[in-house]
C-alpha positions in Angstrom: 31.2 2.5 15.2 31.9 -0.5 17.2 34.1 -2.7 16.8 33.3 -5.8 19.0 31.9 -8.6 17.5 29.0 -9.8 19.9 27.2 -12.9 19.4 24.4 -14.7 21.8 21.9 -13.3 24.2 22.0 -10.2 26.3 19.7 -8.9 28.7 18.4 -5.1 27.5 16.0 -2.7 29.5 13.7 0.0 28.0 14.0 3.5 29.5 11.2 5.8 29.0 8.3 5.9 26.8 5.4 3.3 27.2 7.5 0.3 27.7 10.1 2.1 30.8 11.6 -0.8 32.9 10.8 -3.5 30.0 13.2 -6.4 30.3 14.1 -8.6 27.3 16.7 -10.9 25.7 18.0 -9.4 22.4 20.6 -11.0 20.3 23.6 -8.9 18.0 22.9 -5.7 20.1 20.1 -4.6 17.5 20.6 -0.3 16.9 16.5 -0.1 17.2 13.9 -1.7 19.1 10.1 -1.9 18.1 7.4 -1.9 20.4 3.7 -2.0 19.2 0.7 -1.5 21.4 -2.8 -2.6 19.8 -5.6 -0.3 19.0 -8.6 -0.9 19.3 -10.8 -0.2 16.3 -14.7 1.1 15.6 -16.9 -1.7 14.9 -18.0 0.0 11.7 -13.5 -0.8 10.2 -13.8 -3.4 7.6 -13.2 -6.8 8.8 -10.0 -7.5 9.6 -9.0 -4.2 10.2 -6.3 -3.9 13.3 -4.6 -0.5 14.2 -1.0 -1.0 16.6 0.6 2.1 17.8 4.5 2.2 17.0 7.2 3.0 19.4 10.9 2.6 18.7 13.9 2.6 21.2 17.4 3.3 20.5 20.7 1.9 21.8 22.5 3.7 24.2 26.2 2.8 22.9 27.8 4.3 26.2 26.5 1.2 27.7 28.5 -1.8 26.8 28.1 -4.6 29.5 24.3 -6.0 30.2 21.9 -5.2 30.8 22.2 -2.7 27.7 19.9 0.1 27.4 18.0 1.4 24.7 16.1 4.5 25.3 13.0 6.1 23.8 12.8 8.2 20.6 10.4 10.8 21.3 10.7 12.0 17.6 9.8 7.9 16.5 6.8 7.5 14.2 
């Protein structure tokens, strides 16, 4: 568990998955990341149908000075 209090912006990167080398600002070290991708959808899907396709990243807690790293979860929904 940590026990360092972080507060403010810090620069993460992405590792692996559809979103490797993906930069961002995050803010209180977040355990999980979300990244959605749209899909596209049959022109016969009620209207306002959308579909996205889900990936989530986890935090690699070994690294604790930025850029922090979160890395893909294969086994993600």
């Amino acid at each position: 568990m940590e026990t360092t209090e972080v507060t403010g912006w810090e620069y993460a990167v992405l590792e692996g998955g559809p979103a490797d080398g993906l930069r961002m600002k995050v803010n209180a070290r977040p355990r999980v990341i979300q990244v959605t991708y749209p899909c596209q959808v049959e022109a016969t899907s009620p209207d306002g149908v959308r579909a996205e396709a889900v990936f989530l990243y986890r935090r690699d807690y070994s690294v604790t000075e930025e850029p922090l790293r979160y890395g893909f979860d294969i086994a993600s929904p």
